[in-house]
C-alpha positions as CSV (number, residue, x, y, z in Angstrom):
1,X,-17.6,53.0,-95.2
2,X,-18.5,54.0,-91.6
3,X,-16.8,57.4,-92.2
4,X,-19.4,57.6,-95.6
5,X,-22.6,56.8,-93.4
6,X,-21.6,59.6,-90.9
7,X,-21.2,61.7,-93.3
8,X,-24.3,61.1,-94.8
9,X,-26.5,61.1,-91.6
10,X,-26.9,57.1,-91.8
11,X,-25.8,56.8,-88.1
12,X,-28.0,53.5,-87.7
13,X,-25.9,51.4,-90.0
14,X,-22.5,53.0,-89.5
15,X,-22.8,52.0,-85.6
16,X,-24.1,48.2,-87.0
17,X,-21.3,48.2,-90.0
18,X,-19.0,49.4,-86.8
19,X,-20.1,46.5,-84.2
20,X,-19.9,44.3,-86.9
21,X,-16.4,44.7,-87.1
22,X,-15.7,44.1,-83.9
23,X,-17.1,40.9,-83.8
24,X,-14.9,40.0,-86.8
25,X,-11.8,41.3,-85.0
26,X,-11.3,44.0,-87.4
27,X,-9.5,47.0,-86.1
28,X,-9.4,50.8,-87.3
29,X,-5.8,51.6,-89.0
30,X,-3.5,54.1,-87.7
31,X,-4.4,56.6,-90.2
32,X,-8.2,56.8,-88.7
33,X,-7.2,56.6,-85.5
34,X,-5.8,60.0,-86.4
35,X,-8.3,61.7,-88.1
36,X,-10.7,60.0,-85.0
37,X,-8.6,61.8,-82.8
38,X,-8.4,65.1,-84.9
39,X,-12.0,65.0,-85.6
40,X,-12.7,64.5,-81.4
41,X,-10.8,67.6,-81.0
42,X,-12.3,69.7,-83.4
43,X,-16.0,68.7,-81.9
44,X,-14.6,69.5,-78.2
45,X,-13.3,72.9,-79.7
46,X,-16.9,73.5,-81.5
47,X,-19.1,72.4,-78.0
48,X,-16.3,73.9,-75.1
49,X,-14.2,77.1,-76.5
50,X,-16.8,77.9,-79.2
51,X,-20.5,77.2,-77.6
52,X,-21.8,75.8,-80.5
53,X,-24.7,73.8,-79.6
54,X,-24.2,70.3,-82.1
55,X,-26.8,69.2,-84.0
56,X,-28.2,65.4,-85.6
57,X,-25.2,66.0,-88.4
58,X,-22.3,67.0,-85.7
59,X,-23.3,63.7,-83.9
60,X,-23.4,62.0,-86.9
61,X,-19.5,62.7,-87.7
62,X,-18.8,61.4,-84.0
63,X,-20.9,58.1,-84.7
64,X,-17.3,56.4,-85.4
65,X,-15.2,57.5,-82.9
66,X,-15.0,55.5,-79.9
């Protein structure tokens, strides 16, 4: 669901849906953690090697990763 409101540009609730789970002890699976981690390096590549300057959607993608 967070992935879906990033997408979407709903950062607002995929940060609360996000803390929310945290307070319920809920913990992303291995298989996000991945595409986290894959999607980090992509926006690193995009802002460092590439100079592209991120915009409101860019950010929004990053909204879940830690």
């Amino acid at each position: 669901m967070i992935s879906e409101f990033a997408k979407h540009a709903c950062s607002l609730e995929a940060m609360n849906l996000f803390e929310e789970m945290q307070q319920m002890g809920m913990h992303r699976d291995e298989v996000h953690l991945c595409m986290v981690d894959k999607g980090r390096s992509y926006f690193k590549l995009m802002t460092g090697e590439q100079n592209v300057s991120p915009n409101v959607l860019h950010y929004s993608c990053m909204v879940d990763s830690p």
